[in-house]
C-alpha positions in Angstrom: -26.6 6.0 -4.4 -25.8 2.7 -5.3 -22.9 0.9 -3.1 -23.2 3.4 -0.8 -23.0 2.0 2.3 -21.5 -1.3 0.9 -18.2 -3.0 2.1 -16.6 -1.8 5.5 -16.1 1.6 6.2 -12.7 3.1 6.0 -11.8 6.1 7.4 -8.4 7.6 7.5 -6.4 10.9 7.6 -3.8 12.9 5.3 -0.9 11.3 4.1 -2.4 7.2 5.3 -1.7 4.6 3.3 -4.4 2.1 1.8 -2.9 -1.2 1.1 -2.6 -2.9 -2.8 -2.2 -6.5 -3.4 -2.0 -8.7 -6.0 -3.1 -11.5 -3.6 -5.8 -10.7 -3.3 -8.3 -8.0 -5.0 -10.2 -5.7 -3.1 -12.4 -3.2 -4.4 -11.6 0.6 -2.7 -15.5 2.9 -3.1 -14.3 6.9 -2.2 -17.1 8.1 -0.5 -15.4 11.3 0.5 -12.1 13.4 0.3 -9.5 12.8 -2.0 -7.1 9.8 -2.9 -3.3 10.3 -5.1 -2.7 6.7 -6.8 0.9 7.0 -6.7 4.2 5.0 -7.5 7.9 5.1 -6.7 9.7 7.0 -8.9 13.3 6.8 -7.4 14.6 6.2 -3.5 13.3 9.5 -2.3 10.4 10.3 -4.7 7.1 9.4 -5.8 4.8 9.8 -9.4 1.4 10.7 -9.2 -0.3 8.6 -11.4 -3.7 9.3 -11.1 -6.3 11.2 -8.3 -9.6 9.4 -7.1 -12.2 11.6 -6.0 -15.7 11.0 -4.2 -17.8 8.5 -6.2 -14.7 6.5 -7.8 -14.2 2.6 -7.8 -10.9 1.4 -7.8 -10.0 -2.1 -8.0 -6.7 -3.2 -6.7 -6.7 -5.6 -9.6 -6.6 -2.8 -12.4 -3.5 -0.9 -10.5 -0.4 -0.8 -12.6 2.2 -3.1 -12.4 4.9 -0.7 -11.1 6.6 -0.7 -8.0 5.5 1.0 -5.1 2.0 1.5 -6.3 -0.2 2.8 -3.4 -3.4 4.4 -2.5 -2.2 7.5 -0.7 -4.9 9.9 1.5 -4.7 13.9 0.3 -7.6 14.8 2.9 -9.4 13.0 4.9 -10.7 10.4 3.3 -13.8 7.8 3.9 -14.2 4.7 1.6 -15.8 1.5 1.6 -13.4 -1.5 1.3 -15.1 -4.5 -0.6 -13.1 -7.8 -0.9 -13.1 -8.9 -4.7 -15.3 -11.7 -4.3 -18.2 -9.7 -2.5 -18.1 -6.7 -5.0 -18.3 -9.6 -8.5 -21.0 -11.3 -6.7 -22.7 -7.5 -6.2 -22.1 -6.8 -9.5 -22.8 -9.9 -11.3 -26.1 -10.0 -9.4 -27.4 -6.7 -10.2 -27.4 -4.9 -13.2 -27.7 -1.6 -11.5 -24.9 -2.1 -9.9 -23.3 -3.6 -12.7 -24.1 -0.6 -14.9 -23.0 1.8 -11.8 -19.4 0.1 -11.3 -18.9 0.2 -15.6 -19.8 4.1 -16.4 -17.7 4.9 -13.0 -14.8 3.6 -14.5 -15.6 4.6 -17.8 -15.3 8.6 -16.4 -12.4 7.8 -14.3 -10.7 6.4 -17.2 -11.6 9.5 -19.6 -10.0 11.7 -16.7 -6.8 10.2 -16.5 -6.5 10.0 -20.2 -7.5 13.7 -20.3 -4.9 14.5 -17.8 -2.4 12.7 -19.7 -3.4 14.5 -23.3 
């Protein structure tokens, strides 16, 4: 499948964190398990905001401006980390890829506005 094997691989156990800037934008490929994107809600809790299952992108760059936002592992988990600049020069120069990275976040768009309908 396209990207694959791209960026470095990542791989990390139940309840890990996986870091979100706004320095800098990384792009975060699931290859397997599961992933909770997740915010603070108050001192002691936290909002599930969306889940990221095998074969989603997610760009550090799209997360939403709320506080706490993280990439939290539900099982373990492998994904390729791309830095921003890498993935737009993979994209830019391919339109496979280009194609690939736009109807994966098409579906995992339509899923989290189906989970919130």
């Amino acid at each position: 499948a396209l990207l694959q094997n791209a960026g470095a691989a990542l791989r990390r156990r139940r309840r890990q964190r996986l870091v979100i800037t706004r320095e800098a934008e990384v792009f975060y490929l699931v290859r397997s398990g599961l992933l909770l994107v997740s915010a603070t809600a108050s001192a002691r809790h936290r909002t599930m905001l969306s889940l990221l299952f095998p074969g989603d992108i997610f760009r550090t760059g799209h997360a939403p401006p709320l506080a706490g936002v993280a990439l939290t592992v539900a099982t373990t988990t492998e994904v390729g980390r791309l830095d921003g600049k890498t993935a737009e020069q993979l994209i830019e120069g391919e339109p496979k890829i280009r194609h690939f990275v736009a109807r994966r976040s098409t579906d995992l768009l339509a899923r989290q506005m189906l989970h919130v309908a």
